[in-house]
TILUM-79815 format. One record per residue (C-alpha): x, y, z. Coordinates in steps of 0.5 Angstrom, whole numbers, plus 500, padded with zeros to 3 digits. Example, Ala and Ser with C-alpha at 12.3 -4.5 7.8 and 13.67 -1.06 7.14 Angstrom:
2
525491516;527498514;
***
This chain:
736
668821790;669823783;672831781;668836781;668836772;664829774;660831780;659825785;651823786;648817791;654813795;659816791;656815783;657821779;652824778;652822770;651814773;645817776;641817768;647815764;645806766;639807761;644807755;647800757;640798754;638804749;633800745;634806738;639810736;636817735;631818739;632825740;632826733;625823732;622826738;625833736;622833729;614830731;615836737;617841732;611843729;607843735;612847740;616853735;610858736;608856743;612859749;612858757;610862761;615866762;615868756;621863752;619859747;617852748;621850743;627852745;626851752;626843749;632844747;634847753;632841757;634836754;641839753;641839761;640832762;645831757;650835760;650830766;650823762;642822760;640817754;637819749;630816751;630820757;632828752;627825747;621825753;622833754;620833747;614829748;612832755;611839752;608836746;602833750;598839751;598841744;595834742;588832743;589825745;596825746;596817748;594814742;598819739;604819742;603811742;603810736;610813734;615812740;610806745;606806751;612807755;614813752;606816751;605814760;612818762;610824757;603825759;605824767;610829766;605834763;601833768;604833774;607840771;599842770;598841777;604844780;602851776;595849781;599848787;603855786;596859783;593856790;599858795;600865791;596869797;600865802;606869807;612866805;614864812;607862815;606856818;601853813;606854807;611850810;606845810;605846804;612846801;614839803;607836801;609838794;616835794;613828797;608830791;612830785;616824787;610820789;606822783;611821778;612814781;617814774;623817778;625821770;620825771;623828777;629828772;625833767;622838771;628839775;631841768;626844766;626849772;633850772;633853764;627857765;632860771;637860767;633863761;630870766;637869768;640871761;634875759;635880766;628878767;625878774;623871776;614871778;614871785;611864786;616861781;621863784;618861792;617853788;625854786;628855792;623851797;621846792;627844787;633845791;632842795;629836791;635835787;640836794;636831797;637826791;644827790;644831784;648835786;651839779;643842778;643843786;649848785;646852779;639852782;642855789;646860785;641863780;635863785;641867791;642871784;635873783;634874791;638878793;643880787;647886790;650882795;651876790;655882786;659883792;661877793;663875786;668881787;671878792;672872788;679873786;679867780;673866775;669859775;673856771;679857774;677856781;675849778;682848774;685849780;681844784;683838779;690840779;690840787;686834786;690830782;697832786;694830792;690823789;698821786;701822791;697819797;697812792;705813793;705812799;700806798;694809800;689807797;685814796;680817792;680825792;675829790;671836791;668843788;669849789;664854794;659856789;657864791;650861794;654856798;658862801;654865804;650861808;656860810;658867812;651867815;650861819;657861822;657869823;664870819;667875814;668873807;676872809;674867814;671862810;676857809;672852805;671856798;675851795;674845799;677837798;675830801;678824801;676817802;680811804;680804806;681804814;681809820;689808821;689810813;685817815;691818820;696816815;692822809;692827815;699826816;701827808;697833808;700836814;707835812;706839805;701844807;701849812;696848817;691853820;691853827;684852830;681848825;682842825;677837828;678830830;670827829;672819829;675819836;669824837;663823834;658829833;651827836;648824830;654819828;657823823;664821823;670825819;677828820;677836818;682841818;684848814;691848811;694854806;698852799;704855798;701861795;696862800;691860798;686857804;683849803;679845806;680838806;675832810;678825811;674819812;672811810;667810805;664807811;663814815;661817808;656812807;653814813;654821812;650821805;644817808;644817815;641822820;648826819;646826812;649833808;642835806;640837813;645842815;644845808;637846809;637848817;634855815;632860821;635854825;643855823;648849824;645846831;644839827;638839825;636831825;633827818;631822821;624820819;620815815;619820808;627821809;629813809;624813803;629818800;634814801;632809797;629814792;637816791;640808791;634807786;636814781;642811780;640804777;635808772;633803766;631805759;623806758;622799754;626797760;620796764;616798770;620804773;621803781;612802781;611801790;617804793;612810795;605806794;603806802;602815801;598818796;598826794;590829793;589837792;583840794;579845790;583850792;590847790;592845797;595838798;593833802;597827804;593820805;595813805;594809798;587806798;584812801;577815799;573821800;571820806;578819809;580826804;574829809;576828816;584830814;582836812;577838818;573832823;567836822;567836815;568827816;562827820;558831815;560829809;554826803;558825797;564827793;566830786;573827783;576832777;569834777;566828777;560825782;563818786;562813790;565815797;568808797;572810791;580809791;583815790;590817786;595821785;594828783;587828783;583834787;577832790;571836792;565834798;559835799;557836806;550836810;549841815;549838821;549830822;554824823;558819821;554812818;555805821;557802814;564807814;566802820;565796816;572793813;569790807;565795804;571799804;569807806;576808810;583807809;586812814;587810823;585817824;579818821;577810823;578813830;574819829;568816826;569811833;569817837;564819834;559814836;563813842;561820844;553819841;553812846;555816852;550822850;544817850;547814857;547819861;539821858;537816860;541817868;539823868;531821867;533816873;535821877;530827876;524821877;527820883;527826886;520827883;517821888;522824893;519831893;525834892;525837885;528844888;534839890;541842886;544837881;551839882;550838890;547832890;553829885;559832889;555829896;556822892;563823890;562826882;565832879;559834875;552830874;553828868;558823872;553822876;547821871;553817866;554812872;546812874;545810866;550804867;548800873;553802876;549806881;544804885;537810886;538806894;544811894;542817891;535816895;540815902;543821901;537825900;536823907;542825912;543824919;541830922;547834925;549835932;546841935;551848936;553850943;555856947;562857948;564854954;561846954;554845954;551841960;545839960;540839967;538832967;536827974;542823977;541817974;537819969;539814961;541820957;538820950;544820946;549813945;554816948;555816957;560821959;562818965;562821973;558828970;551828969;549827960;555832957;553835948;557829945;559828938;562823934;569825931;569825924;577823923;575815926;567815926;568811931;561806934;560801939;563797941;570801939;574803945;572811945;575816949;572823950;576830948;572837951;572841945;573849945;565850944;563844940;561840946;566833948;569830942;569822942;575818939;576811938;582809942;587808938;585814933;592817931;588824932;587823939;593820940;596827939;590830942;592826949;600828948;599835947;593837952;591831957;588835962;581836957;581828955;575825960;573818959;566816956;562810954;557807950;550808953;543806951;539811949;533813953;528810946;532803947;533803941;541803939;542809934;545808927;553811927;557814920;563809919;567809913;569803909;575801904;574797898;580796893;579792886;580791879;577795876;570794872;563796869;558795875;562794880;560799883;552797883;554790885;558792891;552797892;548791892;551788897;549793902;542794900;541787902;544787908;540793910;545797911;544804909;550807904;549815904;555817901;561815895;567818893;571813887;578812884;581808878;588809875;591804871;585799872;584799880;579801882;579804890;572806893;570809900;563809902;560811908;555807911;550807917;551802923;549800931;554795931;562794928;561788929;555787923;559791919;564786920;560780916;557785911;566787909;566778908;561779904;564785899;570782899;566776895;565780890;569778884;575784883;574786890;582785893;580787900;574791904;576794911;574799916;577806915;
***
């Protein structure tokens, strides 16, 4: 790094080296002179808003970018910027005298500073701290460097900014709230993040003094040396140090700055400290080659310099979270006076200015403090380059300046000033639905700059946009088709998709619930419940039911089936219910309770057992005898727990000689699919075999089926199961 009389910028270039590589190629000695002079006449009786004279104000601003190291292409252009608004074709006219390069950078200038006075006018009646400003905040930053595309336009609004605070600075006049909120939000941070750090310093001082100026005061008295001193000091300290460690044969280069008042702060507030605690108000670093020459400095600095006990931090061996690498530590001069002093390999600072551990975010933790806010993001990596590039700057006839670094995003205000973000190729319709769904749906027409277009027009940069919307309605089809270009945006492709999806399922379930109610018409069941009759087929709702009906995947067979229901068992008394029948007599149930004469029997619903099952009966306490298939676990437990009430039973005929039909569940696993319900409904159809009840699952394409089924003999249901594992997708089909 440089001293603090050449503050450092990117990767350690001084902040100079961030505009001064256009002089390598100044294309006319002068510019300054020509440009002042044709803009004298236009600007002298104009002023700014704040009530400074434009004129002057120009001057101002190309003295700032002088002051750190600008050509004179890019002082000429603060003339030019301001002259634009006062001529009627200011790109003719700007052309004709200075070229299309300059004429392209004057009139983008005055027009990204028209839209910013929108973005503040809109963002007037907003709470500083909402949510909504925030949001806002940060678009503009993406704005004014998306927009300007020609990285010296940031160049000129950072300085203009900082001469119109200078200016109601020197006036002790009260900067306009909005004024002051875009300083602090917007510029500040802006130059930080870019690396300009001597504009970054004064902007944070000048916006701390018109924010609170009694404690900017107080902490100016507490100063014990003025500005100037404390930097001559700094630089005396900084050249001893620097000589002395190239002595020693290191390899070094020191720099550093004193604590701005703004910068002390922060401290003091971030880390809960009083002023005679901030040890860094004059702070050093030094860079060497290697890690053993970090070590090696921090010897040299501790043998002649007083340490402070408690503050020195060892990050190589112990790296913060984020990466950030660095030796720390607080020694004393010989008259007292507090240093801090960083050392590290241009590596680790390297990895410091443009990592996740970049200086810019901890500087701007805000309500979060020093908890290490993370940077990582993809608008931050852009910056990163954004401030390799500001060092690299060319001359205006030097050619395109850094065209497509930010061309995947776009910048666009809304006819209240607010800005949306969009990706590059966006049009109307994609503005539509970032601003709100509803308003993509019904989105008709839209007007650019006050001018009715296209809704698969391109937009640009800066321009604001307005929708014309219907009352009601949809999305077009043609919006999804690639080729006509109505849709840039993933989000708002999802959302038209969604849409449609949502108008098919609509129209699928009219169609099932259509199904359904003819039934139950042809039935004579119209007074049935609808959301019984789904949950008893194993729905949540019947829209589910309806929804499957629609898609075939869901027989009427078996919906018409759990109309019907078996009839249940008759109630008993409290004590078994036997039954007066003549010895010998067939009993008219299946069930035959052996040694007794014909007992109340019902089938246990934990294994819904049928014949041939080896059964076994349990007498129930007032629910008759409860047959078990054998090998029931449920009975297992009964017969361990209470043998006595276990009796035999077996399978009978019934006195109609015909064999009755027994409820018996079945497992069906299979990958899922569309219709594979209705194909393995079919299967039963086929077979006669009456399914009167359906519970479904799928999770992560399996699908897992129990269906209900009525037989008189396992052993037909037996082959049916063959048949249904034939079914393709079905993995396997067995009796629960």
């Amino acid at each position: 790094m440089k001293t603090a009389s050449a503050p450092a910028g990117p990767a350690g270039v001084p902040v100079s080296g961030v505009v001064s590589a256009v002089n390598e190629a100044e294309p006319q000695a002068g510019m300054r002179e020509r440009a002042r002079a044709f803009a004298e006449p236009l600007l002298a009786g104009e002023t700014t808003a704040t009530g400074e004279n434009l004129l002057t104000h120009a001057d101002a601003v190309a003295d700032i970018l002088a002051g750190i190291g600008g050509a004179e292409s890019i002082q000429a252009a603060a003339y030019l910027g301001y002259a634009c608004a006062q001529l009627s074709r200011p790109e003719e006219v700007i052309g004709k005298a200075f070229g299309e390069n300059f004429a392209r950078l004057a009139i983008e200038t005055a027009r990204l500073e028209q839209l910013q006075q929108r973005s503040r006018a809109g963002r007037a009646d907003q709470p500083t701290d909402s949510e909504q400003a925030g949001q806002q905040t940060e678009a503009v930053r993406k704005m004014l460097l998306a927009f300007s595309r020609d990285l010296r336009v940031v160049l000129l609004r950072l300085a203009s900014r900082l001469q119109t605070l200078r200016w109601c600075a020197a006036q002790r006049q009260p900067l306009a709230p909005s004024v002051l909120r875009e300083a602090h939000e917007v510029f500040a941070p802006l130059a930080n993040r870019l690396g300009i750090w001597q504009i970054k310093w004064e902007l944070e001082d000048l916006i701390f003094r018109a924010q609170e100026p009694d404690t900017y005061r107080q902490i100016a008295g507490l100063l014990d040396e003025k500005r100037t001193e404390r930097e001559a000091a700094l630089e005396q300290r900084r050249a001893e140090i620097e000589t002395a460690l190239r002595a020693q044969g290191i390899d070094a280069a020191v720099s550093g700055r004193p604590k701005h008042i703004s910068s002390i702060v922060r401290k003091m507030r971030g880390k809960g400290l009083d002023f005679e605690h901030v040890f860094d108000v004059r702070a050093l670093r030094i860079m060497v080659p290697g890690v053993a020459d970090c070590y090696a400095a921090l010897d040299w600095v501790h043998q002649h310099f007083s340490a402070v006990a408690g503050e020195f931090d060892d990050y190589i061996v112990r790296p913060k979270v984020n990466g950030y690498q660095s030796l720390h530590t607080v020694v004393r001069d010989t008259e007292g006076r507090a240093w801090e002093i960083q050392i590290r390999t241009r590596a680790m600072h390297e990895h410091a200015e443009h990592g996740v551990a970049a200086h810019w975010a901890y500087k701007e933790a805000g309500a979060k403090g020093y908890a290490g806010v993370s940077a990582a993001s993809q608008y931050d990596a852009k910056i990163a380059v954004l401030r390799q590039l500001l060092a690299w700057e060319r001359d205006l006839s030097g050619g395109a300046a850094q065209h497509g670094l930010l061309d995947d995003r776009i910048y666009v205000l809304t006819p209240e000033a607010a800005v949306v973000e969009l990706p590059a190729g966006a049009t109307p319709v994609d503005f539509a639905y970032t601003v709100h769904t509803d308003l993509g749906h019904r989105c008709r027409g839209a007007r650019v700059d006050g001018v009715m277009v296209p809704l698969n027009t391109p937009l640009a940069n800066g321009q604001t946009v307005a929708i014309t919307a219907a009352r009601e309605g949809g999305p077009s089809r043609d919006w999804l088709n690639a080729e006509l270009g109505y849709l840039a945006s993933a989000r708002a492709k999802a959302k038209v998709r969604a849409w449609f999806n949502a108008q098919h399922a609509r129209e699928t379930i009219a169609r099932g619930r259509e199904m359904v109610e003819k039934l139950l018409q042809r039935e004579g069941r119209t007074a049935t419940s609808l959301e019984h009759l789904a949950t008893s087929l194993g729905f949540k709702s019947p829209d589910a039911l309806f929804e499957t009906v629609g898609k075939d995947e869901l027989s009427l067979r078996s919906i018409a089936t759990a109309l019907h229901p078996p009839e249940p068992a008759p109630s008993a008394d409290a004590a078994v219910l036997q039954r007066k029948v003549a010895h010998g007599t067939p009993t008219r149930g299946g069930v035959l309770v052996v040694g007794l004469d014909s007992l109340l029997t019902q089938p246990a619903r934990c294994c819904k057992p049928a014949p041939p099952d080896p059964i076994a009966g349990y007498v129930t306490r007032g629910r008759g005898v409860s047959v078990h298939r054998r090998d029931c676990p449920s009975f297992r437990d009964l017969l361990a727990r209470d043998p006595d009430r276990v009796i035999d039973v077996a399978w009978s005929t019934p006195a109609t000689g015909r064999a009755p039909a027994y409820p018996v569940d079945v497992s069906v696993e299979a990958v899922d699919r569309q219709g594979l319900l209705r194909d393995i409904s079919d299967v039963f159809a086929r077979e006669k075999m009456n399914v009167i009840g359906v519970q479904t699952q799928s999770v992560k394409g399996w699908a897992w089926m129990t269906f209900t089924v009525e037989v008189s003999d396992t052993a037909r249901l037996t082959q049916v199961l063959r048949l249904v594992q034939e079914v393709p997708g079905v993995r396997r089909a067995r009796r629960c």
